[in-house]
MARNU-915496 format. One record per residue (C-alpha): x, y, z. Coordinates in steps of 0.25 Angstrom, whole numbers, padded with zeros to 4 digits, always signed. Example, Ala and Ser with C-alpha at 12.3 -4.5 7.8 and 13.67 -1.06 7.14 Angstrom:
! residues 2
+0049-0018+0031+0055-0004+0029
//
This chain:
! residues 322
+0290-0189-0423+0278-0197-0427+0271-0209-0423+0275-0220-0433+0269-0235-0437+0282-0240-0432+0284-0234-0419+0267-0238-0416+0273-0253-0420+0282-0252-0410+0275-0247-0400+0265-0257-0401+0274-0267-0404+0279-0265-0388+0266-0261-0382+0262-0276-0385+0277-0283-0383+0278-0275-0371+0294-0276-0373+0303-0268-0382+0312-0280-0386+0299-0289-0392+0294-0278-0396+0307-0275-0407+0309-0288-0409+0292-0289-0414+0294-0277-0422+0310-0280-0427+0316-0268-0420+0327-0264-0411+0324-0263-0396+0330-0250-0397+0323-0243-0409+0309-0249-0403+0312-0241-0391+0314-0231-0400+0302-0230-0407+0293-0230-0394+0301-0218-0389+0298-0210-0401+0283-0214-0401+0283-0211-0385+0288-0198-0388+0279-0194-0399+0266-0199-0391+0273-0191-0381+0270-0204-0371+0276-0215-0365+0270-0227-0371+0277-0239-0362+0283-0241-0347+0295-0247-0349+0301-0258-0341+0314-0267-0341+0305-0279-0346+0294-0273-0353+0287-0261-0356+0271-0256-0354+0262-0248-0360+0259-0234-0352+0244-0230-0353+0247-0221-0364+0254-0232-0371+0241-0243-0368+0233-0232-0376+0242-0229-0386+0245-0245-0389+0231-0248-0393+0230-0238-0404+0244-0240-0410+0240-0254-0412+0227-0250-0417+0235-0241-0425+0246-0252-0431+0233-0262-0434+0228-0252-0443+0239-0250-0450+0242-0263-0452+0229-0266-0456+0228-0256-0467+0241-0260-0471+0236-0274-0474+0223-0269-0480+0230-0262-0490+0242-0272-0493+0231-0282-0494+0222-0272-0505+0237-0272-0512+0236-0287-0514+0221-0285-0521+0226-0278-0531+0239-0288-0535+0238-0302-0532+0237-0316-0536+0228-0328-0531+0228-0342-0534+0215-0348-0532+0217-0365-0534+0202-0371-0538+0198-0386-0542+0192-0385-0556+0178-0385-0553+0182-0372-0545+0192-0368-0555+0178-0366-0565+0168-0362-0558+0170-0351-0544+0184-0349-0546+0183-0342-0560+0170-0335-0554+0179-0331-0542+0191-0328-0548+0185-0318-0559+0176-0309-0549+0188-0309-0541+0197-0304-0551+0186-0293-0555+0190-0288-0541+0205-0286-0540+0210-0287-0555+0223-0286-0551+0224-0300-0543+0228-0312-0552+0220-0325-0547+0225-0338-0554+0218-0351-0553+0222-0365-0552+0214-0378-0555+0217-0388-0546+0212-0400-0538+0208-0400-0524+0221-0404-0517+0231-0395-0526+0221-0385-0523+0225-0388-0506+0240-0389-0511+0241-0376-0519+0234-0370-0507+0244-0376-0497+0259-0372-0505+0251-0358-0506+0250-0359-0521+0236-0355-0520+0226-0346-0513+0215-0350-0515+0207-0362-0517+0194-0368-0522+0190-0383-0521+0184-0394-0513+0188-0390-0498+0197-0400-0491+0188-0410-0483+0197-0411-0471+0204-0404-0462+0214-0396-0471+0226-0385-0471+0218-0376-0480+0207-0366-0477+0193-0369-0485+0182-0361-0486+0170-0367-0490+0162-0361-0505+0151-0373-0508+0147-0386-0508+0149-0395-0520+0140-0408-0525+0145-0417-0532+0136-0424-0545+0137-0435-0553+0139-0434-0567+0135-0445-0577+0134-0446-0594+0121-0443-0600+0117-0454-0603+0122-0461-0590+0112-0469-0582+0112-0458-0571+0111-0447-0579+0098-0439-0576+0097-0444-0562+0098-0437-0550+0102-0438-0537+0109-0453-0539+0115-0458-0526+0133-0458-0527+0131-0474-0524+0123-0474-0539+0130-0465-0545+0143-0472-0541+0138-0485-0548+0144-0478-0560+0160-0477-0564+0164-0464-0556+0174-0454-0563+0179-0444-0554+0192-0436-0553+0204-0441-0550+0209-0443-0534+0215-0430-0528+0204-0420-0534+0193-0415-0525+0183-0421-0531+0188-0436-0530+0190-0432-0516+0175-0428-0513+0169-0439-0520+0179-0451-0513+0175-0444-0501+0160-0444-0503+0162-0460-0508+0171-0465-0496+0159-0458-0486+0150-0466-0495+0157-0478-0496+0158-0477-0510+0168-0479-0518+0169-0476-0536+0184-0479-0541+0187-0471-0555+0198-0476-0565+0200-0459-0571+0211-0449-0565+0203-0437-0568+0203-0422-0564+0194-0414-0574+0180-0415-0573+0177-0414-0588+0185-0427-0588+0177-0433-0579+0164-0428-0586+0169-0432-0597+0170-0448-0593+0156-0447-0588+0152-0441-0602+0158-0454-0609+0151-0463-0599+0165-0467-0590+0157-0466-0578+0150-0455-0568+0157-0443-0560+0154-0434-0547+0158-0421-0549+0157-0408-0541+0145-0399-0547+0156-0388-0549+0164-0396-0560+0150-0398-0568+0146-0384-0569+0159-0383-0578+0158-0396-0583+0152-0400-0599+0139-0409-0593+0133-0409-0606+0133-0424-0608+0133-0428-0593+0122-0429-0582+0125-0422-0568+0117-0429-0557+0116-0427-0542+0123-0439-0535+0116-0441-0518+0120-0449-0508+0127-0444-0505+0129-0431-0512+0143-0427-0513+0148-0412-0508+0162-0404-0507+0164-0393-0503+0171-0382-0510+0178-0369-0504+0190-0362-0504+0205-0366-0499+0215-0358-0493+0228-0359-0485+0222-0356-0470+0227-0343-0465+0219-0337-0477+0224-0332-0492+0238-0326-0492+0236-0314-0499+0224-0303-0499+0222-0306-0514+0219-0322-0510+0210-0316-0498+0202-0306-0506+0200-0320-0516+0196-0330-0504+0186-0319-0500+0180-0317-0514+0180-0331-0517+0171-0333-0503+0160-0324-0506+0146-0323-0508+0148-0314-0523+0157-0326-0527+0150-0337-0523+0135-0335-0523+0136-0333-0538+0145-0346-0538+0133-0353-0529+0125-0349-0538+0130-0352-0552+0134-0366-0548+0124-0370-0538+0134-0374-0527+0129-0374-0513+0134-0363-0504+0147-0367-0493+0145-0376-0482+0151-0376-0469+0166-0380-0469+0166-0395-0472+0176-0397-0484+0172-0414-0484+0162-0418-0495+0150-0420-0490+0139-0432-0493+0124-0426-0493+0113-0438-0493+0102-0433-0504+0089-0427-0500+0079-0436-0501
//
C-alpha cells in the first residue's frame, strides 16, 4: 500500500478541521470512507496520526510532525500544477486588448507586435474605442486589457499608471498664433475652440482643466477623429487642443502645433483592468509585458512622453516656468 495524493488530502483536510464530519464534507466524501483513508495511511506509516475523541480528534506528536510536511508536500503540488496549467495557456489563448485611437496607433501596435513575437500561438485582437466603452467592455468582461486615460476618480477598475500626457494647441498656418509659443489657454481660447464630441476622454480632460479655470469654450461639431478635427483647423474653422499622442500620427503639414501654459493641461495615461487581476495567464503574461522597461523605455523614448507619475488619474493644471 502506498501513500497517495488523496489519502495526504485527507489527512490534512482533518488535521486542520479537527473533526471527521467537516472534514468530508470540505473534501466531498463520506464520513466513512474518510475514516478509511486515514486507517490505511496510519497503517502504512505504521503510526497513529490522531487521538480520537467523541467530539473531535488531535493530532499525536508524530502526527504534529507528519502534518507540516504533507501540507508542504500538497502546496507543492498544487503549485506545480498551476505553473504548468498556466504555461499550457501561453501556448493557446486569446486576449483582447481595448485601446483609445491615440493608443490604438502608437504603444499598442508596438506592444502587441513584440508580444506576439514571444508566444506566436496566442491570438491578441484590438479594439479602437473611446474612453468609457473602453470601462464598459472591461466591466461585462468583454475585454482584458485596456489602454487610455485613467478614470479621475474613485472607480471599479484597476489602473496602472504608463505617462503623462500634454495637451497642445493646434492652429492653421497661417493663423495669427501660428509660430508662437507658449500662449496662455485664456488667449488661446479667444479663438473658436473645436474638440471632440462630449463622452470621449479628451473632451472630458479639457472641460475638466476649463471648469478648474473658470473657463468655458462651447463647440457647434459632434466629432470623434482627430484628423476631422485637424482638418477644421486646416480650413480655418477655428483652434483645437489635442493630446501629443494623436499628433505624432496626425498629417501636420499645414498646421502649427504650439504649447498652450497656464495652465498646462495633463492626463494621465495607464492601463485598466477588472480588479482581482487579468483572468487568464495569457492576459497576465500581457499586463506584465505591457508594464515593462523593454516596452516602454523605447516608447519613452520615440515619443518623448514623460515617464509615470504617482497614482493621480485626474488631469492636472501646471503653471508655466517662468
Amino acid at each position: 500500500m502506498s501513500i497517495s495524493f488523496s489519502r495526504l488530502r485527507s489527512f490534512v483536510a482533518v488535521a486542520e478541521e479537527r473533526q471527521f464530519q467537516r472534514a468530508a464534507e470540505r473534501l466531498s466524501v463520506s464520513q466513512p470512507s474518510l475514516s478509511g483513508q486515514i486507517r490505511d495511511l496510519e497503517a502504512v506509516l505504521g503510526a497513529v496520526l490522531f487521538v480520537r475523541t467523541t467530539r473531535k480528534v488531535q493530532l499525536t506528536a508524530e502526527g504534529e510532525r507528519f502534518f507540516h510536511r504533507a501540507r508542504q508536500i500538497l502546496a507543492d503540488v498544487e503549485a506545480a500544477v498551476s505553473d504548468l496549467r498556466d504555461r499550457s495557456d501561453l501556448k493557446h489563448g486569446r486576449i483582447v486588448v481595448a485601446a483609445t485611437p491615440s493608443i490604438a496607433c502608437s504603444l499598442a501596435p508596438a506592444a502587441m507586435g513584440a508580444f506576439q513575437a514571444r508566444f506566436p500561438e496566442i491570438t491578441v485582437q484590438l479594439h479602437e474605442l473611446t474612453a468609457p466603452e473602453i470601462e464598459e467592455m472591461l466591466r461585462n468582461g468583454l475585454a482584458d486589457i485596456g489602454f487610455g486615460p485613467l478614470p479621475s476618480g474613485p472607480s471599479d477598475l484597476a489602473a496602472t499608471p504608463l505617462f503623462v500626457e500634454r495637451f497642445r494647441g493646434v492652429v492653421a498656418a497661417g493663423h495669427p498664433l501660428a509660430g508662437q509659443s507658449n500662449v496662455t489657454l485664456t488667449r488661446f481660447l479667444e479663438h473658436p475652440l473645436i474638440a471632440t464630441d462630449h463622452g470621449t476622454g479628451i473632451r472630458e480632460a479639457i472641460d475638466r482643466a476649463l471648469r478648474d479655470c473658470g473657463l468655458r469654450a462651447g463647440t457647434g461639431h459632434h466629432l470623434h477623429r482627430y484628423e476631422t478635427i485637424v482638418a477644421l483647423v486646416e480650413a480655418g474653422m477655428g483652434v483645437a487642443l489635442l493630446p501629443e499622442l494623436s499628433l505624432f500620427t496626425s498629417d501636420l503639414r499645414r498646421v502649427s502645433v504650439l504649447d498652450v501654459v497656464e495652465p498646462e493641461i495633463t492626463r494621465e495615461i495607464g492601463i485598466l483592468r477588472r480588479k482581482g487581476g487579468c483572468a487568464s495567464s495569457a492576459a497576465s503574461e500581457f499586463f506584465a509585458h505591457c508594464t515593462s522597461e523593454a516596452v516602454l523605455a523605447p516608447f519613452h523614448e520615440r515619443w518623448g512622453l514623460g515617464p509615470k507619475r504617482g497614482r493621480t488619474a485626474k488631469p492636472t493644471t501646471r503653471k508655466a516656468k517662468a
